[in-house]
TITOR-497219 format. One line per field, with one value per residue (C-alpha): residue number from 1; z, x, y. Coordinates in Angstrom, 1 decimal. Example, Ala and Ser with C-alpha at 12.3 -4.5 7.8 and 13.67 -1.06 7.14 Angstrom:
! residues 2
resi (1	2) $
z (7.8	7.1) $
x (12.3	13.7) $
y (-4.5	-1.1) $
! end
This chain:
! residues 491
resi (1	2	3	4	5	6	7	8	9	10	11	12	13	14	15	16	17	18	19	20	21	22	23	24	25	26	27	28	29	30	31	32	33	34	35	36	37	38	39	40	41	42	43	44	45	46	47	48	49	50	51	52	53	54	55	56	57	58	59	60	61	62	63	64	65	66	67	68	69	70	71	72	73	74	75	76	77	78	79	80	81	82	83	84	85	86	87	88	89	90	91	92	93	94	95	96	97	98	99	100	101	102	103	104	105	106	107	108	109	110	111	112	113	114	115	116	117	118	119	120	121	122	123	124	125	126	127	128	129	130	131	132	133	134	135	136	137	138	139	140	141	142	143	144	145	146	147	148	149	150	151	152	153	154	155	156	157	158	159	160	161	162	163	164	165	166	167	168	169	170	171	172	173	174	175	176	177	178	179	180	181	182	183	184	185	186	187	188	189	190	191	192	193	194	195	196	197	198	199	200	201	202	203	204	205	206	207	208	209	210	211	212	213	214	215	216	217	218	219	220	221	222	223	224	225	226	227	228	229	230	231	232	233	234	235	236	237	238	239	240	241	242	243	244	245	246	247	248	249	250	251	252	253	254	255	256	257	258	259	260	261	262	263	264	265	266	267	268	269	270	271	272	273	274	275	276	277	278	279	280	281	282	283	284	285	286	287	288	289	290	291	292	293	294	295	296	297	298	299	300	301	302	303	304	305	306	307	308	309	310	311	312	313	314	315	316	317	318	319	320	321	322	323	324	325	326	327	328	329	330	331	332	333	334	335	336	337	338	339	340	341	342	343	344	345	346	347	348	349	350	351	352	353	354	355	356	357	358	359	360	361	362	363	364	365	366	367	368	369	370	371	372	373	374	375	376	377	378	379	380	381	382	383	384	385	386	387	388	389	390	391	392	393	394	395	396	397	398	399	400	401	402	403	404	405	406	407	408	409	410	411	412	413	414	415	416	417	418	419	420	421	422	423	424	425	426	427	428	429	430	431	432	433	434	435	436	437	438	439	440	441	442	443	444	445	446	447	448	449	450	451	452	453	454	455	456	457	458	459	460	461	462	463	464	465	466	467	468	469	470	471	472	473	474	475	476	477	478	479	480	481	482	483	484	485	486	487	488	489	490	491) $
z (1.5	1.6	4.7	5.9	5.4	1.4	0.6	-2.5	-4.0	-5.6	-7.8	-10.1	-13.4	-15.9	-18.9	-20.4	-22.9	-24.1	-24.0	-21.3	-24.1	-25.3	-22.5	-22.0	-25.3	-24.3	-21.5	-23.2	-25.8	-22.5	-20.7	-23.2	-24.6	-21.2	-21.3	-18.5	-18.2	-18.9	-17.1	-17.4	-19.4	-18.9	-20.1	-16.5	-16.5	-16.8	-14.4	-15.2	-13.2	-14.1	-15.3	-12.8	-12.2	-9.5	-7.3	-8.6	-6.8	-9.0	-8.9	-9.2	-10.8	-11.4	-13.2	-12.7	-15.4	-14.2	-14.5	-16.4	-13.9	-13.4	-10.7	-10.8	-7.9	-8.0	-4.9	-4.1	-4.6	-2.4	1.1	2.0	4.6	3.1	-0.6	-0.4	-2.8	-5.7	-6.1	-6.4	-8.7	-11.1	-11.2	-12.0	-15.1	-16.2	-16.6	-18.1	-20.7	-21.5	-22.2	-24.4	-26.4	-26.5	-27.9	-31.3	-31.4	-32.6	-31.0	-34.2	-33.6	-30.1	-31.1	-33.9	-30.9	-28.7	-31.4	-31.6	-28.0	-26.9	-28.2	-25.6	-22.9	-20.4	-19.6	-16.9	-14.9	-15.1	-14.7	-11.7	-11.3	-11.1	-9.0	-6.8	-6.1	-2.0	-0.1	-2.6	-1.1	2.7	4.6	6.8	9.4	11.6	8.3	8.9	11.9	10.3	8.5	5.1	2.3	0.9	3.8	6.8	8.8	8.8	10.8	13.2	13.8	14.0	17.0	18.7	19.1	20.0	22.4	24.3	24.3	26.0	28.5	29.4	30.5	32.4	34.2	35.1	32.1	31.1	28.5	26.6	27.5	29.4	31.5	30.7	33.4	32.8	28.9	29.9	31.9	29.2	26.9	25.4	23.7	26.7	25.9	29.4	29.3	25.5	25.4	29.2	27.6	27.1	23.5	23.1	23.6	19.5	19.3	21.9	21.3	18.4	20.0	23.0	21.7	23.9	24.5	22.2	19.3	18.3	18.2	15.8	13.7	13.4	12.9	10.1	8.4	8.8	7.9	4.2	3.5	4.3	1.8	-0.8	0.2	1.5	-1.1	-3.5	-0.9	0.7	4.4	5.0	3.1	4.8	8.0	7.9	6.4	9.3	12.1	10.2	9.6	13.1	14.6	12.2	13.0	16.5	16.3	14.5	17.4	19.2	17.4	16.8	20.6	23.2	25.4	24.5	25.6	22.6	21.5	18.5	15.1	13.6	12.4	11.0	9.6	7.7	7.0	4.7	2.9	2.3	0.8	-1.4	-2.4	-4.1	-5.4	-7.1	-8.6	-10.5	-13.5	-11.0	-10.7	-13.7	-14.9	-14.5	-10.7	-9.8	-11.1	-8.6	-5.8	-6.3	-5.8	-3.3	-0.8	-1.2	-0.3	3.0	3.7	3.1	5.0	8.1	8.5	8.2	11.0	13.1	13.0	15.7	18.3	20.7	17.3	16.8	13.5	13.6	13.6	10.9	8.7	9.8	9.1	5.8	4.6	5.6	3.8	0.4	1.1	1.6	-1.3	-3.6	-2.8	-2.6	-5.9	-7.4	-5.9	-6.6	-10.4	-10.4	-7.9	-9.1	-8.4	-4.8	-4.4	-5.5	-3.2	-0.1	-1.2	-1.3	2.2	4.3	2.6	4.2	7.4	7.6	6.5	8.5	11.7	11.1	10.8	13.7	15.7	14.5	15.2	18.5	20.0	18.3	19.5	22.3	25.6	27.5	29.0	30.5	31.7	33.2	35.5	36.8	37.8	39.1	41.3	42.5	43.1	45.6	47.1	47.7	48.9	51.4	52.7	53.1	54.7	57.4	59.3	60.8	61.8	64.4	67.6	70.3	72.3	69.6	70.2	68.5	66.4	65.5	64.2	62.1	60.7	59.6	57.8	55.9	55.1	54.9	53.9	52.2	50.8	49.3	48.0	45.9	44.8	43.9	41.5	39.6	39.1	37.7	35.1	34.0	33.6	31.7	28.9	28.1	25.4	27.3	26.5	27.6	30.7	32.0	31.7	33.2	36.0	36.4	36.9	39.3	41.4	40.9	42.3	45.6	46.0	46.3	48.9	51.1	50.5	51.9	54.8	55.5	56.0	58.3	60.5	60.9	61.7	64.2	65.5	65.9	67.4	69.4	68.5	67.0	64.8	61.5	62.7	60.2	57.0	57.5	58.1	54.2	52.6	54.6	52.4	49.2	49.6	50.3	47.1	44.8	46.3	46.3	42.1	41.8	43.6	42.5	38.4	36.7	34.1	30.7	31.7) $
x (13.3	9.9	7.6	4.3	1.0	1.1	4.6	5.0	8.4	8.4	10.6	10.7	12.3	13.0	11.0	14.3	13.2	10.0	6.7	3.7	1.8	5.3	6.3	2.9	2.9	6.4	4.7	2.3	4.5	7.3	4.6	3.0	6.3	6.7	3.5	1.9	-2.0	-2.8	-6.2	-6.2	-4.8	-4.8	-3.4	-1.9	-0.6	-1.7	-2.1	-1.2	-0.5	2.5	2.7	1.9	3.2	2.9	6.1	5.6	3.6	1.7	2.4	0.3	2.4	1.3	2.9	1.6	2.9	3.4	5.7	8.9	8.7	7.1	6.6	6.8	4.6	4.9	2.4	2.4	-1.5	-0.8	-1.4	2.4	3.5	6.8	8.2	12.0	12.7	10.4	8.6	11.8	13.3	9.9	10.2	14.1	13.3	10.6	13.1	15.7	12.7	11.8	15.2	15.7	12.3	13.5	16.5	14.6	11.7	12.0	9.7	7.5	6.4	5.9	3.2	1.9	1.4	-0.1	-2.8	-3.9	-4.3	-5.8	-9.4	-9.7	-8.3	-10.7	-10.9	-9.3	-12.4	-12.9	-9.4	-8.7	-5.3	-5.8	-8.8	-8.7	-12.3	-13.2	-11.5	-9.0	-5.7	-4.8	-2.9	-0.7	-1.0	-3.8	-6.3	-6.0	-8.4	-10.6	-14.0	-14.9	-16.4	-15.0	-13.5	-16.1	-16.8	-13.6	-11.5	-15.2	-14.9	-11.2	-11.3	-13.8	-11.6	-8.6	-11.0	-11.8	-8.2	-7.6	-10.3	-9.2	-5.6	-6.5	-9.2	-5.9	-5.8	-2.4	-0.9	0.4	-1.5	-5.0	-6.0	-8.9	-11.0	-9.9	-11.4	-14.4	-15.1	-15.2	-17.5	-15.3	-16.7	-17.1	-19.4	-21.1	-22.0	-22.8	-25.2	-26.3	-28.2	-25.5	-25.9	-24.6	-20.8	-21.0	-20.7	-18.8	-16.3	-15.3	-14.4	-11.9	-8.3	-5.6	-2.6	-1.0	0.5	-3.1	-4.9	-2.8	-2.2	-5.9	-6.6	-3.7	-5.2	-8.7	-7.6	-6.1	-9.2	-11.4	-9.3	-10.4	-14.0	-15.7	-15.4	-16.9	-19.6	-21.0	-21.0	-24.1	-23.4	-20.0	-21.2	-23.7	-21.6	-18.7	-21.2	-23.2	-20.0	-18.8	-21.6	-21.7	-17.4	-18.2	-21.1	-18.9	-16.3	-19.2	-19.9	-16.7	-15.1	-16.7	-15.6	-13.8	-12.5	-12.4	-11.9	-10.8	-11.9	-10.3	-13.5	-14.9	-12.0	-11.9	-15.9	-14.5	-11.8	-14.9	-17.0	-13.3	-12.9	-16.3	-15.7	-12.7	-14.4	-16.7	-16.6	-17.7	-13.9	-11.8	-10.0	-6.3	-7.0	-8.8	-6.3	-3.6	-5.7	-7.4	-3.9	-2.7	-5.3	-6.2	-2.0	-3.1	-5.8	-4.2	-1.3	-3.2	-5.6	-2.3	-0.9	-4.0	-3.4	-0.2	-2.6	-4.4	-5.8	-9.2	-9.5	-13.0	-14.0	-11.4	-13.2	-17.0	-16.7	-14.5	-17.4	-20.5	-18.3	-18.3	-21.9	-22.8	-20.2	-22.8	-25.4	-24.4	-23.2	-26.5	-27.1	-23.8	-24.4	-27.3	-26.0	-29.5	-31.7	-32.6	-35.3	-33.0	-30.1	-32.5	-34.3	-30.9	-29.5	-32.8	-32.8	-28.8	-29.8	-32.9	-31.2	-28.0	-29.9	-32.8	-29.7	-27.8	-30.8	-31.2	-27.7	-27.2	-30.6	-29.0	-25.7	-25.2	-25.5	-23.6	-20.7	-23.6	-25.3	-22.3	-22.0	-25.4	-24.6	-21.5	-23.3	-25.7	-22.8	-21.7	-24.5	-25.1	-21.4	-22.0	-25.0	-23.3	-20.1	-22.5	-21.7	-18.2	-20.0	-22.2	-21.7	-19.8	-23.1	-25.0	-27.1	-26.4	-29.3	-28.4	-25.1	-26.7	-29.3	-26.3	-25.1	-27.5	-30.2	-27.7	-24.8	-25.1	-28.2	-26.1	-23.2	-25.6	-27.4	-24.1	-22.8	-26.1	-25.0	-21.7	-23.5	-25.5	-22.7	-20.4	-22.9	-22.5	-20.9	-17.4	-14.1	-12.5	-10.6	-13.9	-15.3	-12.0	-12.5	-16.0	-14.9	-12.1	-15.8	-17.6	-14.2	-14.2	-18.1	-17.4	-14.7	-17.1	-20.3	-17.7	-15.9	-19.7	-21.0	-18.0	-18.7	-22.5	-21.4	-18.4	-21.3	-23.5	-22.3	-20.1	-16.6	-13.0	-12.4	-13.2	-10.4	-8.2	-10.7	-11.7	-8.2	-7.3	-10.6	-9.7	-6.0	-7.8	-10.3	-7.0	-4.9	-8.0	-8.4	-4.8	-5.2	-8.2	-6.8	-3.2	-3.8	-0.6	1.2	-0.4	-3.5) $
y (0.4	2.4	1.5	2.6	2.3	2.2	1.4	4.0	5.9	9.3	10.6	14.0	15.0	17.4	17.6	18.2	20.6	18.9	20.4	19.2	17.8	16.3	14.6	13.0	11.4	10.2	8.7	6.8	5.8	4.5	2.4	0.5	-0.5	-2.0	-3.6	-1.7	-1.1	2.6	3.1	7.0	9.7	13.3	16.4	16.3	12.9	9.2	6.5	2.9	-0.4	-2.7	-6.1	-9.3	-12.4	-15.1	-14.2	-10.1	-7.3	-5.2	-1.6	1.8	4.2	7.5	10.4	14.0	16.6	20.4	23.4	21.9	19.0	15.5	13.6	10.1	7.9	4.0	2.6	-0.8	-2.4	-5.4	-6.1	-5.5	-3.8	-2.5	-3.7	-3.8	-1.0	-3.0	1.1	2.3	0.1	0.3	4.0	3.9	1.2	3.5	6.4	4.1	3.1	6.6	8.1	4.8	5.8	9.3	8.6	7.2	9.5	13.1	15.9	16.0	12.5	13.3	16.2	13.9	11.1	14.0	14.6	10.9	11.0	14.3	13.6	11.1	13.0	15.0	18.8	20.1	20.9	17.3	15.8	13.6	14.4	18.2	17.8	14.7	13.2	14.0	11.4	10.6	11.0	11.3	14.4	12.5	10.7	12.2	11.9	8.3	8.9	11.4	11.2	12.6	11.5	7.8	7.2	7.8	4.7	3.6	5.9	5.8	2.3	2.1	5.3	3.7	0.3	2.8	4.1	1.2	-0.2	3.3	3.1	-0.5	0.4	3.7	1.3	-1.0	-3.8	-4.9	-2.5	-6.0	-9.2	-8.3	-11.5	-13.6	-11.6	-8.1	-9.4	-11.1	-7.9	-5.8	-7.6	-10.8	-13.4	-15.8	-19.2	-19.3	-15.6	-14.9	-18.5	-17.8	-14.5	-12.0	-11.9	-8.5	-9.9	-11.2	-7.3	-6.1	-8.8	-7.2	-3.7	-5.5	-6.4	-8.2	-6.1	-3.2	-5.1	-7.2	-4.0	-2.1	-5.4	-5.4	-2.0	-1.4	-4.2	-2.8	0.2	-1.0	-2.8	0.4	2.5	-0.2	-1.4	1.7	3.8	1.0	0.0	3.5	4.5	2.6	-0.7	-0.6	-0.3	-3.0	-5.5	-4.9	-5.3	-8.5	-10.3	-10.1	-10.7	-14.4	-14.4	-14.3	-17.3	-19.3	-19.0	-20.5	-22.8	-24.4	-24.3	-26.5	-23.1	-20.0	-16.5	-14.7	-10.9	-8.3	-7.0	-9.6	-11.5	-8.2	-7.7	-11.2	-10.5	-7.1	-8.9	-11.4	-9.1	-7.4	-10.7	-11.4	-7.9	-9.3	-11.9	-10.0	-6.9	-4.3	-3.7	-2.2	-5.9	-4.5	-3.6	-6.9	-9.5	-8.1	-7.3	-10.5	-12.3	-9.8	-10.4	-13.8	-14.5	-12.3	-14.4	-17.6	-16.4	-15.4	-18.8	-20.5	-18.8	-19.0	-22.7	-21.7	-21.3	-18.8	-17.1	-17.7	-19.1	-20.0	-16.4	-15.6	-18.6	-17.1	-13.6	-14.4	-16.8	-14.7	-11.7	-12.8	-13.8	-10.7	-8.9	-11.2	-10.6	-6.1	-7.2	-7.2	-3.8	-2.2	-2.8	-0.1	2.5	5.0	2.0	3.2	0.8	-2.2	-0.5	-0.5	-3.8	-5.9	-4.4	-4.6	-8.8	-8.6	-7.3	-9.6	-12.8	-12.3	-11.6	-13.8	-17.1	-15.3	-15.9	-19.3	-20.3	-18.9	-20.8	-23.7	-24.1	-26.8	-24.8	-27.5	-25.6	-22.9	-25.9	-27.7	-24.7	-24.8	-28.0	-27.4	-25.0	-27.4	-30.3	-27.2	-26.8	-30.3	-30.5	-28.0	-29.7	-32.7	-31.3	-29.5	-33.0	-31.8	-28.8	-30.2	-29.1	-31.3	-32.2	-33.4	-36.4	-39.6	-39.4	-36.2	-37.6	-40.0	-38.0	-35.9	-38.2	-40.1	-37.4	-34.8	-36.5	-39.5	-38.3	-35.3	-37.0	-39.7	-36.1	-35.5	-39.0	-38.4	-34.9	-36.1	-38.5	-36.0	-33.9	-36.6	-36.9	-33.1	-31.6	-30.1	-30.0	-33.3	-31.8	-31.0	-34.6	-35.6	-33.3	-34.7	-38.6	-37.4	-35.8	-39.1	-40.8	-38.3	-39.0	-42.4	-41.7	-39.7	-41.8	-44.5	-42.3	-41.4	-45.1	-45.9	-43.1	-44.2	-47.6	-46.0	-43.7	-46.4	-48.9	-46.7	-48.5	-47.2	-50.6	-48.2	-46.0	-47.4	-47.4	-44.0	-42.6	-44.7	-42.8	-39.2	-39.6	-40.4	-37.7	-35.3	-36.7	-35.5	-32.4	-31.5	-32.6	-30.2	-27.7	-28.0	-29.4	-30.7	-28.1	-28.9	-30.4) $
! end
């Protein structure tokens, strides 16, 4: 069973006494017998995909001709992580194909075959598989994180997010599951603070993961997608589309949650396969490549939404960036047709960057600011509260009309402040616990407004026959506080 970060088998044979230009022809004459898609052809080798069907991966399978030897690749062109020996197994029917061809086809055939085909084939200073394009291929592991040419803001964005993940856990964030502060403190998506002015956090959202295992899930998948996309797209089209889309991913988190803590690439992430996925649905990628990408990554995407519906995955964002990313592959598209059309090139991404922002803008001054304004009434209910409670805090020797000054203009006066605060607040847009909370307040107003009218009258009129009353409102005002301060599991 291969595994990494391309699943891929190699294998190498003799050319068993044929010539180069033999064997190739032998090649040719092997995989379209098995119905494979030969998309280049070389005196070096050729290049061709397998077959597809729904419950089948498609395969890449690659065979490089030199000194008596050949060298067989099969690379899986899915999103799969590891392929259960399915490279393997294509390679091994190849070679059981070929020596079946060979068996029926003499070598004068072969070189007649050869002739037919090597007016179409490319000269060596021009062949792909002698000279691989810049970027083509990767040198292990390390390369992953390096720029160059076709593969330049990829390994950028993905050691910045490594970065930050590093910084936060020398700083003393959990190594597995940061808390909600620790995240919030490094720039989450947190609906008070991103609506309250802190727009920068649709950004720097996108750079803070929680714990080990979601940043490398996110950055492997970023990862496979950059291999595909930013070679297509360009360094600066790449970039532009990864910071648009989650930027909208993170606005649709918004949007969608009365309140939420949220954090990673993920919505970026989903914003590239969105912009792939128009790709796919267009001729500006070769027809054999596109059908099993197309089916590949739309199963990963499918997948993933359906898993975000487990819980604690945010898949609002996943939906935002997805959407605004094939959006944007569109309208690139129209660009991307005509790569030496600068103007057109420049005209289509500063429209991108102009529309994006300009409805990014929009939809952040649009979004209900409820939950920021619930806390600045919450604040003011405390300050009230205080104002009220400054009652018990009167000194021994006050006069009796200091008493009840207390506690009308400052108390009772205060907790009334209060009630009003708590309608205002239940006809806000807040998650229902919130508004729950908020009736459980106008409940312990009533109790003190109550506790503070039978302590006027017991101040008053000098006399202990309230004793009783009070003592009953003093429990009630205890129970709720014990609730607020103590809340039931699950609520």
């Amino acid at each position: 069973m291969a595994f990494g970060f391309t699943p891929k088998d190699v294998e190498l044979i003799s050319l068993d006494g044929l010539t180069p230009q033999q064997f190739l022809a032998l090649c040719v004459e092997t995989a379209e017998r098995m119905q494979w898609n030969i998309v280049y052809k070389s005196n070096a080798g050729i290049v061709a995909y397998t077959g597809k069907t729904l419950f089948r991966f498609s395969f890449k399978v690659t065979i490089v001709i030199e000194e008596g030897l050949a060298t067989l690749t099969s690379e899986s062109t899915g999103s799969e992580m590891y392929d259960m020996g399915r490279n393997k197994k294509t390679l091994l029917a190849f070679i059981d194909s070929m020596n079946s061809v060979k068996a029926i086809t003499t070598p004068a055939m072969l070189d007649a075959r050869y002739r037919e085909l090597s007016p179409t084939l490319p000269p060596p200073q021009e062949d792909v598989l002698i000279n691989p394009p810049p970027g083509g291929k990767f040198g292990g592991v390390l390369s992953i994180f390096t720029p160059r040419e076709g593969y330049f803001i990829t390994p950028v964005i993905i050691n910045i997010n490594i970065a930050v993940y590093i910084l936060m856990v020398v700083s003393g964030v959990s190594i597995m599951a940061p808390g909600t502060t620790s995240l919030i403190a490094w720039g989450a998506n947190y609906t008070p603070l991103t609506l309250g002015g802190q727009w920068w956090r649709l950004i720097t959202n996108t750079f803070v993961h929680v714990g080990l295992l979601h940043l490398l899930f996110n950055m492997y998948a970023f990862m496979f997608i950059g291999m595909l996309l930013e070679p297509l797209l360009g360094k600066l089209k790449f970039a532009v589309a990864y910071g648009l889309t989650g930027i909208l991913a993170s606005l649709c988190s918004l949007w969608w949650h009365d309140i939420t803590v949220s954090a990673g690439a993920s919505g970026a992430i989903f914003g590239m396969y969105g912009v792939f996925l128009a790709m796919l649905t267009t001729n500006f990628i070769e027809k054999s490549r596109r059908k099993p990408l197309l089916t590949s990554i739309g199963i990963f995407v499918v997948y993933n939404l359906a898993y975000g519906t487990k819980g604690n995955i945010d898949d609002a964002a996943h939906i935002g960036g997805l959407l605004s990313g094939i959006c944007i592959g569109y309208l690139f598209y129209v660009a991307l047709r005509k790569p030496a059309a600068a103007k057109l090139n420049y005209g289509i991404l500063a429209l991108v960057v102009v529309v994006c922002l300009t409805a990014s803008v929009a939809i952040y001054k649009k979004i209900p600011n409820d939950i920021v304004t619930y806390e600045a009434k919450m604040k003011s209910f405390s300050e009230h509260e205080h104002q009220a409670l400054a009652f018990f805090k009167l000194r021994y020797d006050a006069t009796k009309e200091d008493s009840l000054a207390a506690l009308t203009k400052n108390g009772i006066a205060n907790w009334q402040e209060d009630i009003k605060i708590i309608h205002d607040i239940s006809q806000l847009h807040i998650p229902a616990r919130l508004k729950d909370q908020a009736g459980v307040l106008a409940n312990y107003c009533n109790y003190r407004i109550a506790t503070y009218e039978l302590l006027y009258k017991r101040t008053r009129e000098n006399t202990e026959q309230y004793d009783d009353s009070i003592n009953y409102y003093n429990r009630q005002v205890s129970e709720i506080l014990n609730s607020l301060n103590n809340p039931k599991e699950g609520k």
